[in-house]
C-alpha positions as CSV (number, residue, x, y, z in Angstrom):
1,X,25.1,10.9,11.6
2,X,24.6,7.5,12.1
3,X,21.5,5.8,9.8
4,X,19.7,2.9,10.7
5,X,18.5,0.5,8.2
6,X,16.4,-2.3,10.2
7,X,14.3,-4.2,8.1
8,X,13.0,-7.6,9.5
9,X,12.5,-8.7,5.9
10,X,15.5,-7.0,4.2
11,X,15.9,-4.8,1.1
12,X,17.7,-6.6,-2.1
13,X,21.5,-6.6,-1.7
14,X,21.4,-4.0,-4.4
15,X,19.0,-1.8,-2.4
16,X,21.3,-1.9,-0.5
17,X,24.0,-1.2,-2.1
18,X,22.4,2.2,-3.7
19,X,20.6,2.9,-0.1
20,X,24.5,2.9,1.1
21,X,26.0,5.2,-1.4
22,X,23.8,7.8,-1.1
23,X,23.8,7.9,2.8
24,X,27.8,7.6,3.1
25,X,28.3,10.2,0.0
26,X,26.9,12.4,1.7
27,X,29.0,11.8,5.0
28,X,27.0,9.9,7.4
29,X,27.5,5.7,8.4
30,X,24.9,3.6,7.9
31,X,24.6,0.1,9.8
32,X,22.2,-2.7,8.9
33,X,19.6,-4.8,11.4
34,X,18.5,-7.4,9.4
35,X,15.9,-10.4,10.0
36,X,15.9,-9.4,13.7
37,X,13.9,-11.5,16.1
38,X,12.6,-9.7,18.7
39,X,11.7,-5.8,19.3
40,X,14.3,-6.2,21.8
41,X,17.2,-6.1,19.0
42,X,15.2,-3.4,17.6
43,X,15.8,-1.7,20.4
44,X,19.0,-2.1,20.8
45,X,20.3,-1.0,17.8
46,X,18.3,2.1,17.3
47,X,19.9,3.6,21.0
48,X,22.3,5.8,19.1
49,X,20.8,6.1,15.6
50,X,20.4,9.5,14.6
51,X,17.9,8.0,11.6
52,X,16.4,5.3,10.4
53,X,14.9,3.6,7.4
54,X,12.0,0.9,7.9
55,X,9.7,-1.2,5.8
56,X,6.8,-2.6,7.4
57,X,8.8,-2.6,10.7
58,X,6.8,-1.5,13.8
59,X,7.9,2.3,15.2
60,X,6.0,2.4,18.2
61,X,6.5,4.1,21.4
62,X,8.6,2.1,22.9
63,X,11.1,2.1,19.8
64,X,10.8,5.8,19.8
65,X,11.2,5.9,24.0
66,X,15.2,3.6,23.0
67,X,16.1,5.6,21.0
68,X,17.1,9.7,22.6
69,X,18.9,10.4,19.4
70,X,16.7,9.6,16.7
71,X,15.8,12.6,14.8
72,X,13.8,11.4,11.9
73,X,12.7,7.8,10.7
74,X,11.5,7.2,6.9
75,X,9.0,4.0,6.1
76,X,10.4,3.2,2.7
77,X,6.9,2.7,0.8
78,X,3.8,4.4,0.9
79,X,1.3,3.4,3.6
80,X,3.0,4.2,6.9
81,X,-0.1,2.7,9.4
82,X,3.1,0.9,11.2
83,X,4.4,4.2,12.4
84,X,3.0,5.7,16.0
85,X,2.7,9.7,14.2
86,X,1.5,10.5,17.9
87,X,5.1,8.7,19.7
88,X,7.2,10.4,17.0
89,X,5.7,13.5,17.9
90,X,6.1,13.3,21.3
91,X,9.7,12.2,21.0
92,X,10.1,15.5,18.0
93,X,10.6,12.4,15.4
94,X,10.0,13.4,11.8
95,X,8.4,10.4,10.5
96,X,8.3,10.3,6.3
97,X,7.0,7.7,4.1
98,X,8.3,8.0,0.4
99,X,5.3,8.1,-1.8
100,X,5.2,6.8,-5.6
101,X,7.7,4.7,-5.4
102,X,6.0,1.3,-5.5
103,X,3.1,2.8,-7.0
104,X,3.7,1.0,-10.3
105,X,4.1,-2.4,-8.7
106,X,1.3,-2.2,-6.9
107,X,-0.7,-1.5,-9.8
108,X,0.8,-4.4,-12.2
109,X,0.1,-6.7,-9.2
110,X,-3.7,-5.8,-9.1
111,X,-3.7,-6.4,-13.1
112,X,-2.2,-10.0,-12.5
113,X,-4.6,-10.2,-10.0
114,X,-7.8,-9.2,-12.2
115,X,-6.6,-11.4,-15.1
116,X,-6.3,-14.7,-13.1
117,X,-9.5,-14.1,-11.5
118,X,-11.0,-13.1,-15.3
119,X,-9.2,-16.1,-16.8
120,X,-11.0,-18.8,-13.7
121,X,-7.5,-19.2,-12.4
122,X,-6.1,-20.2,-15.4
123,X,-8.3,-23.9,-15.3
124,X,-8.3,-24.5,-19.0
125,X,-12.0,-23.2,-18.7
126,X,-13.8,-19.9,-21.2
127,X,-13.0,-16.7,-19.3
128,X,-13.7,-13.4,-19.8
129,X,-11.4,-10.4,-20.8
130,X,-10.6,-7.0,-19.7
131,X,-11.2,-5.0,-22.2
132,X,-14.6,-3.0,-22.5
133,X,-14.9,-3.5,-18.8
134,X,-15.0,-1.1,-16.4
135,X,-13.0,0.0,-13.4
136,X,-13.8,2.0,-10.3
137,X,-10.6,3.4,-8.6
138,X,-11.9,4.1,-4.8
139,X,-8.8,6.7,-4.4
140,X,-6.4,8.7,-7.1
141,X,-3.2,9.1,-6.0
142,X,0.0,7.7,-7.3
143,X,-1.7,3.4,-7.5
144,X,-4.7,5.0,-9.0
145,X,-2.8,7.2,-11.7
146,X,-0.7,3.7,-12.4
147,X,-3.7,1.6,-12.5
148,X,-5.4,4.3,-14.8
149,X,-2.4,4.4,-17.1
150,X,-2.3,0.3,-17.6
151,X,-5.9,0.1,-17.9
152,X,-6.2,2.4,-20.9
153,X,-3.5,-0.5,-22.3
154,X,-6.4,-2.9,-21.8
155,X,-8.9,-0.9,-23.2
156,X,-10.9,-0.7,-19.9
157,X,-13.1,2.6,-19.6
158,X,-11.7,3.9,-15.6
159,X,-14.0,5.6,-13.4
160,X,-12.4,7.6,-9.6
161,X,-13.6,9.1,-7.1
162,X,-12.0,10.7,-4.8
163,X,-12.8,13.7,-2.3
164,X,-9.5,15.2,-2.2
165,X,-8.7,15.1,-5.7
166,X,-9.6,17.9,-8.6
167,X,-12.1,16.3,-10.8
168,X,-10.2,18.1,-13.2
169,X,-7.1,16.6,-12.9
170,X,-8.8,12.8,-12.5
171,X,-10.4,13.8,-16.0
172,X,-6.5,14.7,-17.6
173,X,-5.5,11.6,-16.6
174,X,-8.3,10.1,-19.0
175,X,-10.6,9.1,-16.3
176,X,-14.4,9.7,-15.9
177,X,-14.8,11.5,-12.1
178,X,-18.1,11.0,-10.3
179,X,-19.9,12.7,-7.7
180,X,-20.1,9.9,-4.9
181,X,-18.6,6.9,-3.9
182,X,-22.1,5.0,-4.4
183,X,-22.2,5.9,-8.1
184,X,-18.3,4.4,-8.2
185,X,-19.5,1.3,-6.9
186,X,-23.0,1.3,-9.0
187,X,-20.8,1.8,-12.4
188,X,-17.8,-0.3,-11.9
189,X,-17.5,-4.3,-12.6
190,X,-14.1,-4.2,-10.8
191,X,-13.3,-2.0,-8.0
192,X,-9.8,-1.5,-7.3
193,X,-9.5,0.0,-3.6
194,X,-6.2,2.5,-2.7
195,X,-7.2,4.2,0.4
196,X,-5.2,4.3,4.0
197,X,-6.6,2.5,6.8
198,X,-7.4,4.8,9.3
199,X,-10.7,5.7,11.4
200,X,-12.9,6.7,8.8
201,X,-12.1,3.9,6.4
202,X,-11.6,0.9,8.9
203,X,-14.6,-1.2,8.1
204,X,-15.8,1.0,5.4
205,X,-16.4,-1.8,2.5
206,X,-19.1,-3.9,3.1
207,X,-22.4,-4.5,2.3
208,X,-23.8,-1.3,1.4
209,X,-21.6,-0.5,-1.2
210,X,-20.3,-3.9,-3.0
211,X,-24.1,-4.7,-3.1
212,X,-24.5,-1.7,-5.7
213,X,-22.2,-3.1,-7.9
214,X,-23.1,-5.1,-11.0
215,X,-23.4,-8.6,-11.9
216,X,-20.1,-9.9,-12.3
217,X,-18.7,-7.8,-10.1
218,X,-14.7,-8.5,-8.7
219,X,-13.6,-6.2,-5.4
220,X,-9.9,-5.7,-5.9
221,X,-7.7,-4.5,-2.6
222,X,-4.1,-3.5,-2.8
223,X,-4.4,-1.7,0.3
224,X,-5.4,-2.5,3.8
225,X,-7.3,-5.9,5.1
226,X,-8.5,-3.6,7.6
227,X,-10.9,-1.5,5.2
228,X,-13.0,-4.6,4.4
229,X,-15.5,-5.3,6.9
230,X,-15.1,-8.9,7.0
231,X,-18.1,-10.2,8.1
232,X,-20.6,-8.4,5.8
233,X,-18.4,-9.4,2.8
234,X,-18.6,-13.2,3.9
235,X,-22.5,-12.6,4.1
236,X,-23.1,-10.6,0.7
237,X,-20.7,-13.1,-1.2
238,X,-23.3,-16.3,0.1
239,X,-26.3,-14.5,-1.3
240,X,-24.3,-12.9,-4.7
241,X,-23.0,-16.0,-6.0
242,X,-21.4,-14.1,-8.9
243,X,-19.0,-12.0,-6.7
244,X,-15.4,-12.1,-6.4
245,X,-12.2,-10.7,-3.9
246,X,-9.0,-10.5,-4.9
247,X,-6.6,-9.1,-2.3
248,X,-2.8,-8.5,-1.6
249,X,-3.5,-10.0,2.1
250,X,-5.2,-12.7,3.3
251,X,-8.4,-11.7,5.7
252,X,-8.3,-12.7,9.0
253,X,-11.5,-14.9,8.1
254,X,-9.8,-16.6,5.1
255,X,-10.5,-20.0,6.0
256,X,-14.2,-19.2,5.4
257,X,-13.6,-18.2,1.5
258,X,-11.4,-22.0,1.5
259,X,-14.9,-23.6,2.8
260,X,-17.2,-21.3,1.0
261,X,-16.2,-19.6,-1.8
262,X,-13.7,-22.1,-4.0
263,X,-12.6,-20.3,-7.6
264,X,-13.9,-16.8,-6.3
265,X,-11.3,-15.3,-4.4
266,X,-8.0,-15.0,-4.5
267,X,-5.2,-14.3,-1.9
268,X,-1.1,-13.8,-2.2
269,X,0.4,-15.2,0.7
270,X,1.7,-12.5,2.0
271,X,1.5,-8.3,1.4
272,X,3.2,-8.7,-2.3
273,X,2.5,-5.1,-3.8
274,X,5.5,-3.5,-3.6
275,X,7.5,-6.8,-3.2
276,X,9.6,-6.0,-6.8
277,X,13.3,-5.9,-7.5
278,X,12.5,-2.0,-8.8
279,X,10.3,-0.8,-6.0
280,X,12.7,-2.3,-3.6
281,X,15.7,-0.3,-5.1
282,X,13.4,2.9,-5.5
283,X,11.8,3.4,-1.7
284,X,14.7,1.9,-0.1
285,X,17.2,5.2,-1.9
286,X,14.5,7.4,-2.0
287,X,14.2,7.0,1.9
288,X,18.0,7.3,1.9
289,X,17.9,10.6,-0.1
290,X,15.6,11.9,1.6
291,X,17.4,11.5,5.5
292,X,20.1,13.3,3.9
293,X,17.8,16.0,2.3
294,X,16.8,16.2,6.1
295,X,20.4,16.9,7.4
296,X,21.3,18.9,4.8
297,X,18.8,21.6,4.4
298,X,16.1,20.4,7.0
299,X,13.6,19.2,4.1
300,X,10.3,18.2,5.8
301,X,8.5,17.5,2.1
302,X,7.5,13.7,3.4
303,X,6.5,14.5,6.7
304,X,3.0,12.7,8.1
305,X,3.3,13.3,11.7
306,X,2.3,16.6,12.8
307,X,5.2,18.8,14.9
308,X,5.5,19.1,18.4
């Protein structure tokens, strides 16, 4: 089978590597598309792939409609909103993402994050410190279990909510549960935010909760820009003068925080959370393993498109 690796910002060399060794072990080629230009290349090279591994690379209909042999494609990380589920169903594509593997980064990145913005930047100026704090995870999977785990370090007391997790098993982890996502808000002095972007949650963070949160309060997001509502943040931030937003993507309204909102907020200049030597490595051969998984015994573990 021939394995597809096109990545317009590429894996490390010894992702790579690893990514290789696993996918010719097990008897299939792999070729690489790397730094391509123009969908068109895409394209192009995916004509006769049987598979293929992405990053934040665009699988849309017409990538799905070049490509009559693809069987399965895996996005190497956890969000997977740049995958068309619907196309790779039409065209009987299993589409995987590989879950937990940046998780860690992710989480370390939101702590580097919450300690510049605690520390004013680092201006030479009396911050504050993390500990005794607390921290509202909106979402518990495998960021929220990370971010738990480093905030015990700190000596932060963690709060999560999260409809589709056992409040039972948020309590093991050493967390408090609550009861609704307005009591997260009202409790938490930093809110760290690790839900998908999809209908429900597109917009959903605006005034109406990040007004219930307290004084001081910081809005952390390691997820998608698209889950802010824009707008109403922008407007609650003028009238809460003490509120800050940290996030792992600029807003499409970042020039107002420039103008408005100098020394509270903070953006990286580009999506940085899983952007580590060690989550490279792990989502880039986990994707690897799990095409030849596929082959092999027709695992369908990481599947998030529904069959045709």
């Amino acid at each position: 089978m021939k394995i597809l690796v096109a990545t317009e910002k590429p894996f490390a060399p010894v992702a790579v590597t690893q990514i290789r060794d696993v996918v010719e072990n097990a008897g299939h080629s792999l070729v690489l598309l790397e730094k391509y230009k123009s969908p068109q290349e895409l394209h192009a090279a995916v004509a006769d792939a049987d598979a293929m591994i992405v990053r934040s690379d665009i699988v849309d209909a017409a990538v799905i409609a070049a490509a009559p042999k693809l069987k399965i494609v895996v996005r190497a990380g956890a969000g997977y909103d740049n995958l068309d589920l619907n196309a790779c169903t039409a065209g009987n594509v299993v589409a995987m993402n590989t879950p937990g593997q940046n998780s860690n980064a992710v989480a370390e990145l939101a702590f580097g994050m919450m300690i510049y913005a605690a520390r004013g930047g680092f201006d030479g100026k009396s911050g504050s410190e993390l500990m005794g704090k607390t921290l509202g995870l909106h979402a518990f999977g495998n960021v929220g279990r990370c971010m738990a785990r480093i905030a015990a370090g700190f000596g932060m007391k963690v709060y999560a909510f999260d409809p589709f997790v056992e409040k039972t098993a948020i309590a093991d982890a050493g967390v408090i549960p609550v009861d609704s996502i307005e009591e997260l808000y009202s409790v938490s002095q930093y809110v760290s935010l690790h839900i998908p972007a999809n209908e429900k949650t597109k917009g959903s963070i605006g005034e109406r909760l990040l007004s219930l949160m307290p004084q001081g309060a910081v809005l952390v997001n390691t997820a998608r820009k698209e889950v802010i509502n824009e707008p109403e943040l922008v407007a609650l931030m003028e009238k809460r003068g003490d509120l800050k937003y940290l996030s792992d993507i600029s807003p499409d309204n970042a020039e107002l925080f420039g103008q408005k909102f100098p020394g509270r907020y903070f953006f990286t200049p580009k999506k940085m959370g899983a952007q580590t030597e060690e989550a490279n490595i792990n989502a880039g051969v986990a994707a690897g393993r799990q095409i030849v998984s596929f082959f092999a015994t027709g695992d369908e573990t990481f599947r998030v498109n529904k069959p045709k």
